[in-house]
C-alpha positions in Angstrom: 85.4 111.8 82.4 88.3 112.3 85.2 87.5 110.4 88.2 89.0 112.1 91.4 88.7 109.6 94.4 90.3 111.9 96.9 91.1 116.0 96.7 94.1 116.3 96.8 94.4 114.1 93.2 92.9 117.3 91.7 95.3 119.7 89.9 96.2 123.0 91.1 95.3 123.9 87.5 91.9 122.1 87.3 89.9 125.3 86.9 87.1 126.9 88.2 84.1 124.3 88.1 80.1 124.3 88.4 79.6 121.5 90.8 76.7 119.2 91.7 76.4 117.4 94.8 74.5 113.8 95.9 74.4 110.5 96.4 73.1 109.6 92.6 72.7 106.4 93.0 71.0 105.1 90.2 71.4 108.6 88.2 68.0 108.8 87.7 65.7 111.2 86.0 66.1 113.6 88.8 69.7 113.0 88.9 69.7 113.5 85.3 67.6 116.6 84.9 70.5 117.9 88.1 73.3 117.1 85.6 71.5 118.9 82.6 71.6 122.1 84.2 74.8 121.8 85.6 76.1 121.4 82.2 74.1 124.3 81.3 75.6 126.7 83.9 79.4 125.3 83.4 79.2 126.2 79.4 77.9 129.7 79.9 80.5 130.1 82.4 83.4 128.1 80.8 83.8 126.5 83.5 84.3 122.1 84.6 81.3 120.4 84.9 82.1 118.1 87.8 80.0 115.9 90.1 80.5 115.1 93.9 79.5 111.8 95.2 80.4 109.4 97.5 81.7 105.6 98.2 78.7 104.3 100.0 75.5 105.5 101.4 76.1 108.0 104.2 73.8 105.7 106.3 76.3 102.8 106.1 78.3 105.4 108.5 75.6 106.8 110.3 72.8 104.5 110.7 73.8 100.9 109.0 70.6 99.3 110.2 68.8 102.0 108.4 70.7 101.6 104.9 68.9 100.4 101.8 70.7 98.5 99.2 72.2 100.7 96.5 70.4 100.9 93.5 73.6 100.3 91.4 77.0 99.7 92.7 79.5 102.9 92.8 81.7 101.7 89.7 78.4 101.3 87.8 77.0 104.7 88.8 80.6 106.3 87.7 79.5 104.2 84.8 76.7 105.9 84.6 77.9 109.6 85.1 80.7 109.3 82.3 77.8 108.5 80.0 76.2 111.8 80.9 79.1 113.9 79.7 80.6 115.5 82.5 84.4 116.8 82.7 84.9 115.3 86.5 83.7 113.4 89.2 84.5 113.5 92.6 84.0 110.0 94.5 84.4 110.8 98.3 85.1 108.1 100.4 82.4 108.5 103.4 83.9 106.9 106.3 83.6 108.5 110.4 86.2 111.3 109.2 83.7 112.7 106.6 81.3 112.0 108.8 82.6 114.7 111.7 83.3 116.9 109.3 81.9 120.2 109.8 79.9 122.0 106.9 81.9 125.0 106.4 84.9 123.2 106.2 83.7 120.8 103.7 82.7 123.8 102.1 85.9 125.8 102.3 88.1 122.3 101.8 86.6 120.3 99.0 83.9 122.7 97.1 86.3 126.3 97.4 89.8 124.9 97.7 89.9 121.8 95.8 87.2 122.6 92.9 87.5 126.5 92.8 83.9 126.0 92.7 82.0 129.0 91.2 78.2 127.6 91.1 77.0 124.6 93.1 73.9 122.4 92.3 71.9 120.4 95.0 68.3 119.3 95.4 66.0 121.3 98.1 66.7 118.3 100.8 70.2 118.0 100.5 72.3 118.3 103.6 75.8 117.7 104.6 78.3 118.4 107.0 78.4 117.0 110.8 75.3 115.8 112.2 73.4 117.2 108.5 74.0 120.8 109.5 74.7 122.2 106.0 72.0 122.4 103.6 71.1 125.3 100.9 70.3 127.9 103.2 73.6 127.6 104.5 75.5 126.9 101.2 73.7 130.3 100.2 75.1 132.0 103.7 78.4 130.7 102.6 78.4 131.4 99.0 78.9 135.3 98.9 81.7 134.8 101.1 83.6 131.8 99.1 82.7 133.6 95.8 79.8 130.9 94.2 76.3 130.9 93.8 74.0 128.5 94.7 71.1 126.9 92.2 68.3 124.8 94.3 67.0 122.5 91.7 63.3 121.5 91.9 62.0 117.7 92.3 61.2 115.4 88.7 57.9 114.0 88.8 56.8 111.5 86.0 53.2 112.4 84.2 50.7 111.8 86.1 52.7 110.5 89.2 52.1 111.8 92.6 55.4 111.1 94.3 58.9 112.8 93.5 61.4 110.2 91.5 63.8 109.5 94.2 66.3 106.2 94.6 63.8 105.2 97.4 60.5 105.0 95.3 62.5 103.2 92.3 64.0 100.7 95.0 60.2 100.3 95.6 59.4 100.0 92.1 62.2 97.0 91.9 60.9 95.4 94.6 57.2 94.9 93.2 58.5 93.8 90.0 57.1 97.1 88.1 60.4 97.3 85.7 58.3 99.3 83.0 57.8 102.5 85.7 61.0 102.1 87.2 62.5 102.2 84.1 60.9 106.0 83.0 61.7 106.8 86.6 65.5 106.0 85.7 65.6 107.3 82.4 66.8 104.5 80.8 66.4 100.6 80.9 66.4 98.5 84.0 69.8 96.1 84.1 72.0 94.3 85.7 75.5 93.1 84.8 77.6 90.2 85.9 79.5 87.1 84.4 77.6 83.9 83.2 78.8 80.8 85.3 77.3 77.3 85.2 74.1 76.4 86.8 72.4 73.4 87.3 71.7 72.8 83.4 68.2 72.7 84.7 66.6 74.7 81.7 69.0 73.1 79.2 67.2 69.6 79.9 64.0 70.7 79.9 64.2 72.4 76.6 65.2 76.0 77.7 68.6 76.7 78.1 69.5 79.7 80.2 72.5 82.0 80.6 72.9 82.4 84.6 74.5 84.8 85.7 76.9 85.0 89.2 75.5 86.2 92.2 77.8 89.2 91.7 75.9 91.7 89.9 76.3 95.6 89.9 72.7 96.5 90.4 69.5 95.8 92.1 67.7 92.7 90.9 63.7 93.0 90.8 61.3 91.0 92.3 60.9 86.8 91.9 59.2 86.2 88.9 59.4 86.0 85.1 60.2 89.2 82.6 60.5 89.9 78.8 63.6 91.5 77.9 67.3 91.3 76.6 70.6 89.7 77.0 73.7 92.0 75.8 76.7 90.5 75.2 79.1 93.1 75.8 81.5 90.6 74.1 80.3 90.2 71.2 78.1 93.7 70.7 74.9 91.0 69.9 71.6 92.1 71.5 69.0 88.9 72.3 65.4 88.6 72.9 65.3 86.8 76.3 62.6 85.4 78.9 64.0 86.0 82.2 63.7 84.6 85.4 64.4 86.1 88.9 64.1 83.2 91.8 65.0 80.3 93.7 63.0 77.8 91.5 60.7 76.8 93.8 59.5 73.7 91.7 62.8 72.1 92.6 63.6 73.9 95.9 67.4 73.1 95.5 68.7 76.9 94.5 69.7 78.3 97.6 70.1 81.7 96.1 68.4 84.3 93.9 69.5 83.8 90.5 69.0 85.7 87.2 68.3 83.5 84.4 68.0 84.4 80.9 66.9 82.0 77.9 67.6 83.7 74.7 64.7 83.1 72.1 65.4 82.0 68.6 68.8 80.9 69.2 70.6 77.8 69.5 74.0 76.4 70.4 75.0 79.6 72.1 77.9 79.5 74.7 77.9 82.3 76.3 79.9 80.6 79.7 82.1 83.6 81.4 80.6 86.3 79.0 80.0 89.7 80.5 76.2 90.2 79.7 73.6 92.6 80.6 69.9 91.2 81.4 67.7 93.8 80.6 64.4 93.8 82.2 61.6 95.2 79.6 58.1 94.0 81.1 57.4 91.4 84.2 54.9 88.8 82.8 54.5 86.7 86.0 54.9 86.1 89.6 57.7 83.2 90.4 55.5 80.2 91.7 55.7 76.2 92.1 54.7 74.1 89.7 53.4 70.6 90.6 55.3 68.5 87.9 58.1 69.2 85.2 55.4 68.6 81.9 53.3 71.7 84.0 56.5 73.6 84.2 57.6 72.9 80.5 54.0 73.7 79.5 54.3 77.0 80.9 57.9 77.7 80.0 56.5 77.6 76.2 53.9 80.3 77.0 56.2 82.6 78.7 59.0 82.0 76.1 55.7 82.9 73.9 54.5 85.9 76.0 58.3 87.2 75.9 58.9 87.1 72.1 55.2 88.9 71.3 55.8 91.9 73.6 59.5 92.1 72.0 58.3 92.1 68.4 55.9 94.5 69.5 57.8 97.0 70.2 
């Protein structure tokens, strides 16, 4: 996948393209199901299959005290995208400039001139443009004019689920712990990504050595508590059974910051210091609490190390 972080880096000779437009952050199900028949539509008309996104959340610009924390960081959701396929993507950098421009001319500028766009995708609450005048009624007013059609695409909604999959409710999802949902929500597994640094070598003396990783990650970590999962080790291709913990480790009260912890079950003599790893989140087992005395937290280290290993092998 070409990634474009300005229009003018697009050729003169680029094509005509099928374009979707949104945030995608997290390119979730609905995100995905958006890409799907954008595909669709650029094959049957031989056309670029190209994605337009931005740098940030527009409400960094517009309203910062508003602004949610990105589900995944914008390299990790380019990531993300180039997995899905798509010829091109288009990361706009949203800053007071694109902020004050006016719909039409981001139609006529970036959608006609730049993309020779001949079919653009959005979702029925999209808007754009200066002060969020645009949205598909206009892009529809527009289209005969600029010579592309317009293709509203309808909300995802999981079985049984009453509410639309949207970043919001999957930051919600996070935030409770709830990685199994939020995972089906995302259509595919709940991560995160960063280096592993030294910690405290807390877990390493009490039995249960841990691969922490830096405070740098690209996604949003879940609630406190403890998980079954998976460490990846993108160095080494190796896949791990893991408990996890998310938290401060209140039993000691001397971790200043979250951390994301992973012990890896049935190994032993690992290094894995300044590996790039993934810490996949499969199930949460428990709530992060304090424990009164290390032989209480040891004792129920072994169960979750336990707890992890059965709902691994189970699957």
């Amino acid at each position: 996948m070409i990634v474009f972080r300005d229009p003018a880096e697009i050729p003169v000779d680029f094509g005509r393209s099928v374009v979707a437009i949104g945030k995608f952050d997290g390119v979730h199900a609905g995100h995905r199901a958006v890409i799907g028949r954008l595909k669709d539509a650029a094959a049957a008309r031989g056309a670029r299959a190209v994605a337009v996104t931005f740098d940030r959340n527009p409400l960094a610009v517009l309203r910062p005290d508003r602004c949610p924390e990105n589900v995944v960081s914008v390299e990790r959701k380019l990531e993300l995208l180039a997995e899905l396929d798509l010829d091109a993507t288009l990361l706009l950098t949203f800053d007071e400039a694109m902020a004050s421009r006016s719909a039409e001319d981001f139609v006529a500028e970036i959608l006609v001139t730049a993309l020779k766009v001949s079919t653009v995708l959005v979702g029925a609450d999209f808007r754009f443009g200066r002060g969020g005048a645009g949205d598909p009624d206009l892009l529809r007013t527009l289209g005969p004019g600029y010579g592309f059609t317009v293709d509203v695409v309808d909300d995802v909604y999981l079985p049984g689920a009453d509410r639309r999959v949207s970043s919001t409710w999957i930051r919600e999802l996070l935030i409770e712990g709830d990685v199994a949902t939020a995972a089906v929500a995302l259509g595919r597994e709940v991560d995160v990504r960063g280096e592993v640094v030294r910690g405290l070598q807390r877990g390493r003396e009490l039995g249960y050595p841990t691969a922490n990783l830096s405070t740098v990650v690209d996604a949003f970590v879940p609630a406190d508590g403890v998980y079954a999962g998976w460490l990846v080790d993108h160095d080494t291709g190796l896949r791990h059974p893991a408990a996890i913990s998310v938290g401060t480790n209140p039993t000691f009260d001397d971790v200043p910051e979250r951390q994301v912890e992973a012990h890896v079950i049935g190994e032993t003599g690992l290094d894995l210091y300044g590996h790039d790893v993934s810490v996949v989140f499969v199930q949460r087992l428990r709530g992060m609490v304090a424990f009164d005395g290390i032989d209480e937290l040891k004792v129920q280290m072994a169960a979750d190390v336990a707890d992890a290993e059965a709902l691994l092998s189970a699957r």
